[in-house]
ROSE-4610 file (N, C-alpha, C; in Angstrom, 1 decimal, always signed):
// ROSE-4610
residu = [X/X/X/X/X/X/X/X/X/X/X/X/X/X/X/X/X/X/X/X/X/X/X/X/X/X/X/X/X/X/X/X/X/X/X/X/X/X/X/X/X/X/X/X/X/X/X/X/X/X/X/X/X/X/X/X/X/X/X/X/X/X/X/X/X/X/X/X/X/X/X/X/X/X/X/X/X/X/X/X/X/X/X/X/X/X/X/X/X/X/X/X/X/X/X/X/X/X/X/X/X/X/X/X/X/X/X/X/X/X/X/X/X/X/X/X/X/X/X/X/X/X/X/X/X/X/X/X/X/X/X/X/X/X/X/X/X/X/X/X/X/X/X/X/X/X/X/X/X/X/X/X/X/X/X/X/X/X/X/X/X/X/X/X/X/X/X/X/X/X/X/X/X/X/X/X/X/X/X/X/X/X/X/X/X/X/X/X/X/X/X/X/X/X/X/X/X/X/X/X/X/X/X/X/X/X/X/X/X/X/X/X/X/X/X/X/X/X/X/X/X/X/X/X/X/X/X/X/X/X/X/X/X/X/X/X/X/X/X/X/X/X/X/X/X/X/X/X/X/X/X/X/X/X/X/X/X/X/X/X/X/X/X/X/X/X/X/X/X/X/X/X/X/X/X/X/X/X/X/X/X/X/X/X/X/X/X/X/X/X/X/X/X/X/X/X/X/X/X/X/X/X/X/X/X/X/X/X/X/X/X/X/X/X/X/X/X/X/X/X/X/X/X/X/X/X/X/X/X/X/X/X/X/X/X/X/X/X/X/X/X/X/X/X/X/X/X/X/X/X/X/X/X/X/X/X/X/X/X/X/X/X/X/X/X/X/X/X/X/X/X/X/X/X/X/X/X/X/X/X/X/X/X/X/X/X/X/X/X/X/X/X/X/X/X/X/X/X/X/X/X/X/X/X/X/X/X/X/X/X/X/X/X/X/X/X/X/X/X/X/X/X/X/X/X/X/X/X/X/X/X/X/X/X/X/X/X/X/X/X/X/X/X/X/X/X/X/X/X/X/X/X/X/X/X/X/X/X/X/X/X/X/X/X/X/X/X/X/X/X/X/X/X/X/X/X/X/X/X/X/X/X/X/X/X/X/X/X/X/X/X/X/X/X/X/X/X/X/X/X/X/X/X/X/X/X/X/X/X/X/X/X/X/X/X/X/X/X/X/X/X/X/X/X/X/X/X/X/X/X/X/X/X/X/X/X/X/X/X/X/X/X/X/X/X/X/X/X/X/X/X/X/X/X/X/X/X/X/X/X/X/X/X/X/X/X/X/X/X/X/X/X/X/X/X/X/X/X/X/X/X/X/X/X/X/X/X/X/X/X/X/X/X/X/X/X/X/X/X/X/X/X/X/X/X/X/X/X/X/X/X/X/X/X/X/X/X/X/X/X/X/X/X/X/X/X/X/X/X/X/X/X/X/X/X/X/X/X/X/X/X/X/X/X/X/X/X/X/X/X/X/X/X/X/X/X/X/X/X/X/X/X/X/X/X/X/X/X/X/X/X/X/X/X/X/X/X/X/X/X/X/X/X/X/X/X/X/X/X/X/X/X/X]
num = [1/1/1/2/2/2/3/3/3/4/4/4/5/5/5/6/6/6/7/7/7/8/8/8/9/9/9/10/10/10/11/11/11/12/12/12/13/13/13/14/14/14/15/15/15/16/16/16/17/17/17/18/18/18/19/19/19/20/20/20/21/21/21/22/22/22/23/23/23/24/24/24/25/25/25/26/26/26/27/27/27/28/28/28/29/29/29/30/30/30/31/31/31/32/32/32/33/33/33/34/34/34/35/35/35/36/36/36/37/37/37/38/38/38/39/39/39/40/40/40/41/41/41/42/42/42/43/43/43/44/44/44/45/45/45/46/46/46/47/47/47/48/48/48/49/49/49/50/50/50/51/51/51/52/52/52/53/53/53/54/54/54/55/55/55/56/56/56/57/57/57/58/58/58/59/59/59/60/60/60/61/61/61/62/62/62/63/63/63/64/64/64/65/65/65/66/66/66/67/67/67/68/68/68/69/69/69/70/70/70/71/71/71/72/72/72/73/73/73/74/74/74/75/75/75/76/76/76/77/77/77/78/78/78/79/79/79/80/80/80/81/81/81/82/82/82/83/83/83/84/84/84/85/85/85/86/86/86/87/87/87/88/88/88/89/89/89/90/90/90/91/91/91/92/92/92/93/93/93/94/94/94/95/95/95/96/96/96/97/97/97/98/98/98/99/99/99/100/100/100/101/101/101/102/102/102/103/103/103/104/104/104/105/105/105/106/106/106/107/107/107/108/108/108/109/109/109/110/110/110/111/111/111/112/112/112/113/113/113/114/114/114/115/115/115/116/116/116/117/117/117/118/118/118/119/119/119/120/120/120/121/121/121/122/122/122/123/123/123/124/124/124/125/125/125/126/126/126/127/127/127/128/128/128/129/129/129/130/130/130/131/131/131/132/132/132/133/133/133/134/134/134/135/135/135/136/136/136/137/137/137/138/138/138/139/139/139/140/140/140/141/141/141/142/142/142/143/143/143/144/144/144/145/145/145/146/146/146/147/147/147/148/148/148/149/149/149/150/150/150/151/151/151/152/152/152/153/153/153/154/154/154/155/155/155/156/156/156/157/157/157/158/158/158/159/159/159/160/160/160/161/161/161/162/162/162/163/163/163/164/164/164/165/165/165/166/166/166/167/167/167/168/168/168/169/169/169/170/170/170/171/171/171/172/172/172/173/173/173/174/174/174/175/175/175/176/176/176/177/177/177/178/178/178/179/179/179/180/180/180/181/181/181/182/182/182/183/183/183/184/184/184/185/185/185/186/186/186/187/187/187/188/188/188/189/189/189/190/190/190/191/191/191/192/192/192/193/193/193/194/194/194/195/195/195/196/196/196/197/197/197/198/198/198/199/199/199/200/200/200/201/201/201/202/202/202/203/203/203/204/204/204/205/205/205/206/206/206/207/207/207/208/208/208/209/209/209/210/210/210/211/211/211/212/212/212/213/213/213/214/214/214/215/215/215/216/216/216/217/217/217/218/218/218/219/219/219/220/220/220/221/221/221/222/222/222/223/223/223/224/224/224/225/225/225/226/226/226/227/227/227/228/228/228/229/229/229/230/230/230/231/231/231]
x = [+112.0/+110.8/+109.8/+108.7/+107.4/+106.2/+106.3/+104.7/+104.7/+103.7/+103.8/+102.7/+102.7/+101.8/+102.1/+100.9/+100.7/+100.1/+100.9/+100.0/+98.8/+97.6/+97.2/+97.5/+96.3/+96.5/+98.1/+98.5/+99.6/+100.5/+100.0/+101.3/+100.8/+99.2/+99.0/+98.0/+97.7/+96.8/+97.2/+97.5/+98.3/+97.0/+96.0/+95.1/+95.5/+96.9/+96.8/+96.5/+96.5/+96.2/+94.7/+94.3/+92.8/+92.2/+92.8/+93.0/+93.4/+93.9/+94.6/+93.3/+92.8/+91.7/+90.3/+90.5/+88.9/+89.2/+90.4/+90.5/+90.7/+91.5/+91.1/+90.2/+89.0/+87.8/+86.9/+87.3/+86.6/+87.2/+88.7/+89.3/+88.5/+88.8/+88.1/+86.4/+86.1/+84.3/+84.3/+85.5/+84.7/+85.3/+87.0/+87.5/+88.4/+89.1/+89.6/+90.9/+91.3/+92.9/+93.1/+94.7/+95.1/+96.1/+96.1/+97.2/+98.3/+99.3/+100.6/+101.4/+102.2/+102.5/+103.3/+103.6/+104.2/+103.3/+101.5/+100.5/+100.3/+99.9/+99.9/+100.5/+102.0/+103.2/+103.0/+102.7/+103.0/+101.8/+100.5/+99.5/+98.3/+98.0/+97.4/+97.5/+98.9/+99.1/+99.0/+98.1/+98.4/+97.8/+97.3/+96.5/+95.0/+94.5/+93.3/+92.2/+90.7/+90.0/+89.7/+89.5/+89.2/+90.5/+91.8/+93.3/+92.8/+92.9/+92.8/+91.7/+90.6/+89.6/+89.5/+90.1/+90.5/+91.7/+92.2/+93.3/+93.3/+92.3/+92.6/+91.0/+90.0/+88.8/+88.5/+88.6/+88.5/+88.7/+89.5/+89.8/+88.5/+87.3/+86.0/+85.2/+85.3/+84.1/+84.1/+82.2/+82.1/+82.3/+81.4/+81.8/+80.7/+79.8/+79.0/+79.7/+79.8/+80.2/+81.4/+82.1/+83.5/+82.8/+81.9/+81.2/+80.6/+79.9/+79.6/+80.1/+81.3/+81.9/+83.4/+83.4/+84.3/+83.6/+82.7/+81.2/+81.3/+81.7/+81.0/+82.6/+83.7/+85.2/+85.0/+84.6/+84.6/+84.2/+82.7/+82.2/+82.8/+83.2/+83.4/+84.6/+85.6/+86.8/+86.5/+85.3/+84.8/+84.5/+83.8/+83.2/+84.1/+85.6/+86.6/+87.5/+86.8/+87.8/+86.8/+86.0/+85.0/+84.8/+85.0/+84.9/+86.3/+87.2/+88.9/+88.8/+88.0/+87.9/+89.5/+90.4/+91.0/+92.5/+92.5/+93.5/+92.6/+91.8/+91.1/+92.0/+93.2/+94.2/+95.4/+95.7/+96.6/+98.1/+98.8/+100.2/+100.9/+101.9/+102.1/+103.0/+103.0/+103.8/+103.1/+102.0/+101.6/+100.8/+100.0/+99.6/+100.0/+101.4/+102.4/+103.1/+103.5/+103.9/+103.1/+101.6/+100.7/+100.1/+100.2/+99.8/+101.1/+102.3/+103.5/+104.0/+103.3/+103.5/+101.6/+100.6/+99.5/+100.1/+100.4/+100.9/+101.9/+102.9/+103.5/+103.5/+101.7/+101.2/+101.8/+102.2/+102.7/+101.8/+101.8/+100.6/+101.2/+99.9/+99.8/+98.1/+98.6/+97.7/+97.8/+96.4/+96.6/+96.7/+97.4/+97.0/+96.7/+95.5/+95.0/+94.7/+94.7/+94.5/+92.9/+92.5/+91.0/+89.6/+88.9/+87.5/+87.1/+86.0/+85.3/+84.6/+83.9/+83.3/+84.2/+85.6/+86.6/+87.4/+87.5/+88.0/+87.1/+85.6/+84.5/+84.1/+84.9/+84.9/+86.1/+87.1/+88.6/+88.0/+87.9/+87.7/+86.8/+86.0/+84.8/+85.2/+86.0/+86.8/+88.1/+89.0/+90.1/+90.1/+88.8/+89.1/+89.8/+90.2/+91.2/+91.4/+90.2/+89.6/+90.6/+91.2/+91.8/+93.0/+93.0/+95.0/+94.8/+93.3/+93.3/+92.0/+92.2/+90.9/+90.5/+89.3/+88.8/+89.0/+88.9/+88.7/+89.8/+91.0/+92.5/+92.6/+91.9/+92.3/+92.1/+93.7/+93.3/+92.7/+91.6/+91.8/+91.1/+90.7/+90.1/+88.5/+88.8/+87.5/+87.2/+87.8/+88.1/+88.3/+88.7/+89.6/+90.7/+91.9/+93.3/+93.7/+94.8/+95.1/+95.8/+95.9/+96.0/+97.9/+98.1/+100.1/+100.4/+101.5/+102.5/+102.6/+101.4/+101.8/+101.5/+101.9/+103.0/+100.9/+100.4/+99.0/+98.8/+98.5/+98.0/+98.8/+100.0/+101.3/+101.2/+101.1/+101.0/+99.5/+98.5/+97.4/+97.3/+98.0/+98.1/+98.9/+100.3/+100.7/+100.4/+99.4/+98.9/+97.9/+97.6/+96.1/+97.1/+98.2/+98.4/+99.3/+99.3/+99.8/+101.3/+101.9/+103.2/+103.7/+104.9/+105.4/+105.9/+105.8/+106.4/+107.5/+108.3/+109.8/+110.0/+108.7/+108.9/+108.0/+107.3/+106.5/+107.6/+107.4/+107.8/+107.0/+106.7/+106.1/+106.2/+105.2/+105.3/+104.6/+105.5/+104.6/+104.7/+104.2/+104.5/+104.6/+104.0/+103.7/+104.7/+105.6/+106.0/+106.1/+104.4/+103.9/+103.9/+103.5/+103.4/+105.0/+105.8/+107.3/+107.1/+107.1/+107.1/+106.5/+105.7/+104.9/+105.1/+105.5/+106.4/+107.9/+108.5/+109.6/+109.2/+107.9/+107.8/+107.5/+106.7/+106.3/+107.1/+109.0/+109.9/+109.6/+108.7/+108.5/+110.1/+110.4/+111.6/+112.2/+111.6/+111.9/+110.5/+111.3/+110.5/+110.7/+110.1/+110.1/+109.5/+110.0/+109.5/+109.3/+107.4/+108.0/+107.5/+107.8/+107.9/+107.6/+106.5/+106.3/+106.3/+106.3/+106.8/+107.9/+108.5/+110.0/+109.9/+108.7/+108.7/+108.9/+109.2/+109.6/+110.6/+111.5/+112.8/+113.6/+113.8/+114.5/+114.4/+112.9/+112.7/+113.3/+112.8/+113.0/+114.5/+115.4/+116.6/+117.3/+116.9/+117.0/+117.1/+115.6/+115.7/+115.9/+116.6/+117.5/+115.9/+115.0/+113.5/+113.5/+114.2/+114.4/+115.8/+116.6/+117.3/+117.8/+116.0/+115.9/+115.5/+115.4/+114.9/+114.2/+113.9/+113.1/+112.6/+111.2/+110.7/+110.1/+110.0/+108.6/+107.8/+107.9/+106.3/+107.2/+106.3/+106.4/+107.3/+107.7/+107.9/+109.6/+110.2/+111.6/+111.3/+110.4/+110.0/+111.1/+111.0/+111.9/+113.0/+113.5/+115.3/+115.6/+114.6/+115.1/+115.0/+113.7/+113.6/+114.8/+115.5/+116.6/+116.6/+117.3/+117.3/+115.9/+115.3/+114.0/+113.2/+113.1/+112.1/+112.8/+114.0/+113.9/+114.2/+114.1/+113.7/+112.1/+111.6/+110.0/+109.4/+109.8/+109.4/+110.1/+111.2/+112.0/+110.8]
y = [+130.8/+130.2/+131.2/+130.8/+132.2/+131.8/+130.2/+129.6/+128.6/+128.4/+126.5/+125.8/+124.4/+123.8/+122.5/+122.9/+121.6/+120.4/+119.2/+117.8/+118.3/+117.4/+117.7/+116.0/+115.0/+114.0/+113.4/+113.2/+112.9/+114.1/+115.3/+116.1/+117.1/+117.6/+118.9/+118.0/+117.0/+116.7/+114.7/+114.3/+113.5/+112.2/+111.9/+111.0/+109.8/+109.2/+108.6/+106.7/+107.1/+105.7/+105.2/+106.7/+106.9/+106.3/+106.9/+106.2/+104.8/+104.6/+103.0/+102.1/+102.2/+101.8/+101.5/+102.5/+102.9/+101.7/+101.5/+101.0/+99.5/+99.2/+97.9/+97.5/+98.2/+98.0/+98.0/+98.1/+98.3/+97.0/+96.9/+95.4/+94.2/+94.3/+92.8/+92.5/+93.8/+93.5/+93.2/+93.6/+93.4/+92.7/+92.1/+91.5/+90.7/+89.5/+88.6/+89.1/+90.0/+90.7/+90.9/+91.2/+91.7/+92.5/+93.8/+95.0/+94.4/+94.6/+94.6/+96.2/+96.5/+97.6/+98.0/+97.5/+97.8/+98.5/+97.8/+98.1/+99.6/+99.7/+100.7/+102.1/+101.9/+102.8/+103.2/+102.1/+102.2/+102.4/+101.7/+101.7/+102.0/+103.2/+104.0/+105.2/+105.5/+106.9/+107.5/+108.7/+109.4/+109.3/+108.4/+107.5/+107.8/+108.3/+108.5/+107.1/+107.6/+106.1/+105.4/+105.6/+105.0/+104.2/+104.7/+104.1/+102.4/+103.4/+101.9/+101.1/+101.1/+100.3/+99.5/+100.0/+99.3/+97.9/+98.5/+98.1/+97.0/+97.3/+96.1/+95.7/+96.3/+95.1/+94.4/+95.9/+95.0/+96.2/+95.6/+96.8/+97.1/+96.0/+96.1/+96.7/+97.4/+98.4/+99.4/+99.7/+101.0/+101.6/+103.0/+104.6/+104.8/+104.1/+104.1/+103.1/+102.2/+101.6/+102.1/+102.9/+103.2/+104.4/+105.1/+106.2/+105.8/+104.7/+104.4/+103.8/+102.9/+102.6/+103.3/+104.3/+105.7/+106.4/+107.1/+107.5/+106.8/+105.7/+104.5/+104.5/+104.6/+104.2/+105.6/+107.2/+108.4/+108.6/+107.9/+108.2/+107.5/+106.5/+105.8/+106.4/+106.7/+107.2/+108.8/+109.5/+110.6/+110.2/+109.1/+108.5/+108.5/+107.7/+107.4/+108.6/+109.8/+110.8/+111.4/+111.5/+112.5/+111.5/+109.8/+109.3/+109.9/+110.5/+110.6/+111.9/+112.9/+114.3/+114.9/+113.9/+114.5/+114.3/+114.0/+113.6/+114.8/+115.6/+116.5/+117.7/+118.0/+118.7/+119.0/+120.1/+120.2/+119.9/+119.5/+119.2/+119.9/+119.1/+120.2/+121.7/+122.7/+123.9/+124.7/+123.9/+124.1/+125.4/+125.6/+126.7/+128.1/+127.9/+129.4/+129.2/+128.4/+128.4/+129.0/+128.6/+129.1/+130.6/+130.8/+132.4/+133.2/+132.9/+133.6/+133.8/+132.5/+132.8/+134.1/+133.9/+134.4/+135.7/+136.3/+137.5/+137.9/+137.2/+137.7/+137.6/+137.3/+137.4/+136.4/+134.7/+134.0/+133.2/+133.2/+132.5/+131.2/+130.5/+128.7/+128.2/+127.4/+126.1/+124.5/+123.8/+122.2/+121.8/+120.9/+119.3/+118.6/+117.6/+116.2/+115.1/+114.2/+113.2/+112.3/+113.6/+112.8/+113.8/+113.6/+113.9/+115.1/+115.9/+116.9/+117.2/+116.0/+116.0/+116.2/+115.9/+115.3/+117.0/+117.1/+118.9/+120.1/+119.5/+120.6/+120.7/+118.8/+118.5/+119.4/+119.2/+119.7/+120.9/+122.2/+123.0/+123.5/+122.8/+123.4/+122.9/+121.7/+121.3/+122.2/+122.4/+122.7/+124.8/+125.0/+126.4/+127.1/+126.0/+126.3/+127.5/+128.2/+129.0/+130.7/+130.2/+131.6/+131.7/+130.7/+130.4/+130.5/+129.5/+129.0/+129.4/+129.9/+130.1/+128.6/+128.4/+126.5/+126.8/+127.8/+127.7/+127.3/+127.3/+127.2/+125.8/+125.1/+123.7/+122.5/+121.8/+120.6/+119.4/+118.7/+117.2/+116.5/+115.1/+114.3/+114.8/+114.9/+115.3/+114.6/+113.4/+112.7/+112.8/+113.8/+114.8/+114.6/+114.0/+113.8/+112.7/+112.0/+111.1/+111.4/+110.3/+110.7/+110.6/+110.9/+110.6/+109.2/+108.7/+109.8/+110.1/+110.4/+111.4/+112.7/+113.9/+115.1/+116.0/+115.1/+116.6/+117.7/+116.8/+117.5/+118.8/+118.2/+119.8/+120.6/+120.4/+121.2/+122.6/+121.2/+122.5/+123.0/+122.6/+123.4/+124.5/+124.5/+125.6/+126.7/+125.9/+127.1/+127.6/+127.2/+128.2/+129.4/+129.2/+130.1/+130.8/+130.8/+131.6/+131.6/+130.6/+130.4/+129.3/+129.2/+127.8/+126.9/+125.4/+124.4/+125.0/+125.3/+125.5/+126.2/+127.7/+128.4/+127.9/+126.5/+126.5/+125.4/+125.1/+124.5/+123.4/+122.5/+121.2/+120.6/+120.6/+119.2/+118.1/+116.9/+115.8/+114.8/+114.1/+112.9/+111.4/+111.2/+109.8/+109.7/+108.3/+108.2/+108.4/+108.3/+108.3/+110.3/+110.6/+112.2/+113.1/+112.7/+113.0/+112.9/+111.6/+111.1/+112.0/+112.2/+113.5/+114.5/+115.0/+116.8/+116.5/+115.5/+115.2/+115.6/+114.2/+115.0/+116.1/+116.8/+117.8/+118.8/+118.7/+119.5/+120.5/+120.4/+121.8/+121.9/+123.2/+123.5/+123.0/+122.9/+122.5/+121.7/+120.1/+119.4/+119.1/+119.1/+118.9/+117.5/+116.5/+115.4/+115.3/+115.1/+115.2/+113.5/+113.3/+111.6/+111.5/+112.0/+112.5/+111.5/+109.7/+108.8/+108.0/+108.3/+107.7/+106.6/+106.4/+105.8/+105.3/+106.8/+106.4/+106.7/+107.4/+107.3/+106.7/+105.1/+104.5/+104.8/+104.2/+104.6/+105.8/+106.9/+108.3/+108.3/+108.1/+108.5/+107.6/+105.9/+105.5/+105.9/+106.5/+106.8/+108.3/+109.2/+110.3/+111.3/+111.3/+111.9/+112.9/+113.3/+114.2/+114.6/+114.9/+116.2/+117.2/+117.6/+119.1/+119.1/+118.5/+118.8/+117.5/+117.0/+116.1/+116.8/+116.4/+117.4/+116.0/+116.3/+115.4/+116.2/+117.7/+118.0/+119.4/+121.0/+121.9/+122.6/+122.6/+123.3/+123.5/+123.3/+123.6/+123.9/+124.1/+124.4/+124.9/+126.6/+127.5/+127.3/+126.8/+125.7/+125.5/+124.4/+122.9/+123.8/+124.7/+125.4/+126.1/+126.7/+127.6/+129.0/+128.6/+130.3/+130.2/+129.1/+129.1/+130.3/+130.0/+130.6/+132.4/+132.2/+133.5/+134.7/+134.2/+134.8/+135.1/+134.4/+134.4/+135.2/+134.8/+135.6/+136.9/+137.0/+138.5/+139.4]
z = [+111.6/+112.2/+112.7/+112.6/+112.6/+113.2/+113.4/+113.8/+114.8/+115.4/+116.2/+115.8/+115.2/+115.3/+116.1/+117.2/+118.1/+117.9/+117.9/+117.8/+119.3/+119.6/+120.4/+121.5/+121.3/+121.8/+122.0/+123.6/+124.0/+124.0/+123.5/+123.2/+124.6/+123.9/+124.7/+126.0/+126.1/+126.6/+126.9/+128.2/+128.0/+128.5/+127.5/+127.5/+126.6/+126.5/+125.3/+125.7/+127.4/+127.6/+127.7/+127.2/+127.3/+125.8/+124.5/+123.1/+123.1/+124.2/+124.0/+124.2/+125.4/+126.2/+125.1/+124.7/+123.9/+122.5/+121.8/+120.9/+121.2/+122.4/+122.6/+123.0/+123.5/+123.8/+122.4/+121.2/+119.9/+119.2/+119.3/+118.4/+119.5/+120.5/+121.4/+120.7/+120.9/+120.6/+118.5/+118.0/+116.3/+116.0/+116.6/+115.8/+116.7/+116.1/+116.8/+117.0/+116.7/+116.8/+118.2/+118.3/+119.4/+119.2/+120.1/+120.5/+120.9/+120.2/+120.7/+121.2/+121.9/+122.2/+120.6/+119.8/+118.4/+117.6/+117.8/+116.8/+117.4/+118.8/+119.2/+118.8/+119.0/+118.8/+117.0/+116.4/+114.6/+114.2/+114.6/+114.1/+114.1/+115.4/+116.2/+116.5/+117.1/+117.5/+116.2/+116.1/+114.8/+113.5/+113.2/+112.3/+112.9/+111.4/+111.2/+112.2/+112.3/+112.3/+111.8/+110.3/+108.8/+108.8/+109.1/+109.2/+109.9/+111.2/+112.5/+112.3/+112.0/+111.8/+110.4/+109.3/+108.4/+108.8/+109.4/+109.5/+110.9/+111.5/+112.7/+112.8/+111.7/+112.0/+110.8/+109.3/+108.2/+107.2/+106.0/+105.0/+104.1/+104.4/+103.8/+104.2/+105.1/+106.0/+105.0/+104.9/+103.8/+104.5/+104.1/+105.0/+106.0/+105.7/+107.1/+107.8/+107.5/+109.4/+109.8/+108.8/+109.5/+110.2/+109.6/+110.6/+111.8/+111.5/+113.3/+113.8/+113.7/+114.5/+115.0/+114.2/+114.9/+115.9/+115.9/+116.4/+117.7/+117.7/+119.2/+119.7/+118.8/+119.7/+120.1/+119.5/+120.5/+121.7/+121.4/+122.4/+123.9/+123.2/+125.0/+125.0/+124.0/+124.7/+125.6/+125.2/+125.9/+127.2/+127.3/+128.7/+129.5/+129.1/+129.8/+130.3/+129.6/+130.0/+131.1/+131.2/+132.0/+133.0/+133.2/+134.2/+135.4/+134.7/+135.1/+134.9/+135.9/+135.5/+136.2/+137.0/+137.7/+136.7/+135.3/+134.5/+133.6/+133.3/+132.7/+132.8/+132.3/+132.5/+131.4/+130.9/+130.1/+130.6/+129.4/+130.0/+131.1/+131.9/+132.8/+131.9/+132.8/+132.1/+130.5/+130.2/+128.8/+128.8/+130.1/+130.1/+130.1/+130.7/+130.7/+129.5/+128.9/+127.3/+126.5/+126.9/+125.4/+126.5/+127.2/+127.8/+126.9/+127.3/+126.5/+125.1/+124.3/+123.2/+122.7/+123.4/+122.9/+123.2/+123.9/+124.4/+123.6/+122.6/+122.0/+120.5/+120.1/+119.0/+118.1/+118.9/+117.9/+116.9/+115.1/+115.1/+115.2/+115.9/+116.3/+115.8/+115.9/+115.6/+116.2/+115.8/+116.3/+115.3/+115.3/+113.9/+114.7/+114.2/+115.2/+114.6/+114.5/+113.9/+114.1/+115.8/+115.9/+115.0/+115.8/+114.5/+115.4/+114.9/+115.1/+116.5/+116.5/+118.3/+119.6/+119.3/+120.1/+120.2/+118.6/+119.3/+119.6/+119.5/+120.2/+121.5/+122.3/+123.5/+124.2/+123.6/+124.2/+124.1/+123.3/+123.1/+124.6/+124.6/+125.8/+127.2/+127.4/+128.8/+129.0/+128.1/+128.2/+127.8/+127.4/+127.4/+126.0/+125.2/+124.3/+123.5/+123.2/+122.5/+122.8/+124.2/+124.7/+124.1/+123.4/+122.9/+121.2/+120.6/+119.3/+119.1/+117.3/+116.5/+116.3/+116.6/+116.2/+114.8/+113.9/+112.6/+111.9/+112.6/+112.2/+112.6/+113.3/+113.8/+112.8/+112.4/+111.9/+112.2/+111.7/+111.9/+111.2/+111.6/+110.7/+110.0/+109.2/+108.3/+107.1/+106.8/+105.8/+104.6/+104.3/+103.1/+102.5/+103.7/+103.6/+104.4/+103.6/+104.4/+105.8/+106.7/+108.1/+108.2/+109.3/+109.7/+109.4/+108.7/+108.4/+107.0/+106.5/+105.6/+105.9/+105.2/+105.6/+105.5/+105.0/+104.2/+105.4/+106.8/+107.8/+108.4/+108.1/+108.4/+107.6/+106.3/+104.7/+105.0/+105.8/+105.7/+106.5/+108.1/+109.1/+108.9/+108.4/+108.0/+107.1/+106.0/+105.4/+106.0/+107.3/+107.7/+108.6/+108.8/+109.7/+108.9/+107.4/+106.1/+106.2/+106.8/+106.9/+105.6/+105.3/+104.3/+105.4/+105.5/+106.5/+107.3/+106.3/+106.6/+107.6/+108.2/+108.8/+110.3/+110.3/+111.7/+112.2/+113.7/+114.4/+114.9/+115.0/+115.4/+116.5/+117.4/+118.9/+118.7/+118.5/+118.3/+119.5/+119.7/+120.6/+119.6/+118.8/+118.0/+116.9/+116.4/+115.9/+114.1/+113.9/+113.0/+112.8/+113.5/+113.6/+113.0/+113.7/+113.9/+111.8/+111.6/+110.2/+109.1/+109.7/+108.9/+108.7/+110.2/+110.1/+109.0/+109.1/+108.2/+106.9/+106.4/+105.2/+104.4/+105.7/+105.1/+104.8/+105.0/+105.7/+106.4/+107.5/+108.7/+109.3/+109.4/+110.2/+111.3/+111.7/+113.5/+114.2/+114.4/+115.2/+116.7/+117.6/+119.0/+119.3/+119.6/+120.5/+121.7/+122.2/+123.7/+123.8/+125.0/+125.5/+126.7/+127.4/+129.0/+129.8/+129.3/+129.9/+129.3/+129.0/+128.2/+127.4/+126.8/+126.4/+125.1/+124.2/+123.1/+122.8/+123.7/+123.7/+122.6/+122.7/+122.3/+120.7/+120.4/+119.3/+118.0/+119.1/+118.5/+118.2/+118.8/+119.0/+117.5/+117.8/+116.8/+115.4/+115.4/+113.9/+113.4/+114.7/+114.5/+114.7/+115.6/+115.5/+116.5/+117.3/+118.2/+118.5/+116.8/+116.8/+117.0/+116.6/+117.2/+118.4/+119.3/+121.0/+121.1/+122.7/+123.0/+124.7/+124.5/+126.3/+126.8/+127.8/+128.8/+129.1/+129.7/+129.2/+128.7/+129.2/+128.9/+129.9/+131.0/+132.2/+131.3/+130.4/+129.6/+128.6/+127.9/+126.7/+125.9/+126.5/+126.0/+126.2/+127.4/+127.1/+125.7/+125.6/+124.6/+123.2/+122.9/+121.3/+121.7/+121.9/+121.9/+121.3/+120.1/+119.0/+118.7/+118.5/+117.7/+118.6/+119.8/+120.6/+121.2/+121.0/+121.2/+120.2/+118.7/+117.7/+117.7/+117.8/+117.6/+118.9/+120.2/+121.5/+122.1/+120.9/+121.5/+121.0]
């Protein structure tokens, strides 16, 4: 093992009730559907917007309205974070994880599943820049299909000129998890910072290789992984 790539949403940054909010605030106003905590978990986390809006307002939307109406679920999901500047905070413990690995020249990266504006916001609230090249950062750009399929691991690891096999992966979303699988990355990390997917994960054998709630065990749970790479 030689690399990390971070999911970001839910993983490094625990707004996902923030994504919840914004989307059911987009299915109520377009469409007569309703969230179930299943659609959520299966049909949301992780998944592109072109995904979710196909998929819970209409598979007919061209590429403009899926542009603005991606455009309009960002922005308010941005509103909803800057209204809650006191949740404006990295995972706990995440900060001396990524001070320790920077200091010990690990390469890393993000894979994300959201869009452009969303990681120029994180980037400028969260400081990111001290840890990550933005140039190395994955996400939706409408190129590749979204989680769970494997594309987004395949090209995160090639920016950091590693093969899968040798990065390590923190996901939170089920769909995510599914992706690192196929992409066979070496070593996956589930975290679950409210236990919520627990059941799930375990289920389908998804947190193997480690499961966290936030960062403050990091180095625990990776084991040989991390003290190969941080010796």
């Amino acid at each position: 093992m030689k690399g990390i790539i971070f999911d970001f949403n839910g993983t490094m940054f625990q707004d996902s009730h923030l994504h919840e909010a914004a989307w059911v605030h987009m299915v109520k106003k377009y469409s007569n559907g309703e969230l179930s905590d299943h659609d959520i978990l299966v049909n949301i986390h992780g998944r592109t917007n072109k995904e979710i809006l196909n998929y819970f307002i209409s598979d007919s939307l061209t590429e403009e309205e899926i542009d603005k109406l991606s455009f309009e679920k960002e922005a308010y999901y941005r509103e909803l974070c800057l209204e809650r500047t006191e949740e404006l905070k990295l995972t706990e413990g995440l900060v001396d994880v990524l001070d320790n690995l920077k200091e010990k020249n690990i390469p890393m990266t993000i894979a994300t599943a959201t869009v452009k504006e969303n990681v120029d916001f994180y980037f400028e609230v969260f400081k990111l820049g001290k840890w990550f090249n933005i140039d190395k950062v994955v996400f939706d750009n409408g190129t590749f299909p979204g989680k769970p399929a494997p594309d987004i691991f395949l090209i995160a690891s090639s920016k950091l000129n590693l093969n899968p096999s040798e990065c390590l992966v923190i996901e939170d979303a089920y769909s995510g998890i599914l992706a690192a699988k196929k992409a066979k990355i070496g070593k996956i990390i589930a975290i679950d910072p409210f236990s919520k997917n627990i059941d799930l994960f375990t289920k389908n054998n998804m947190c193997d290789d480690g499961l966290i709630k936030d960062f403050t065990n990091f180095f625990d749970v990776v084991g040989e992984f991390t003290k190969k790479i941080v010796s």
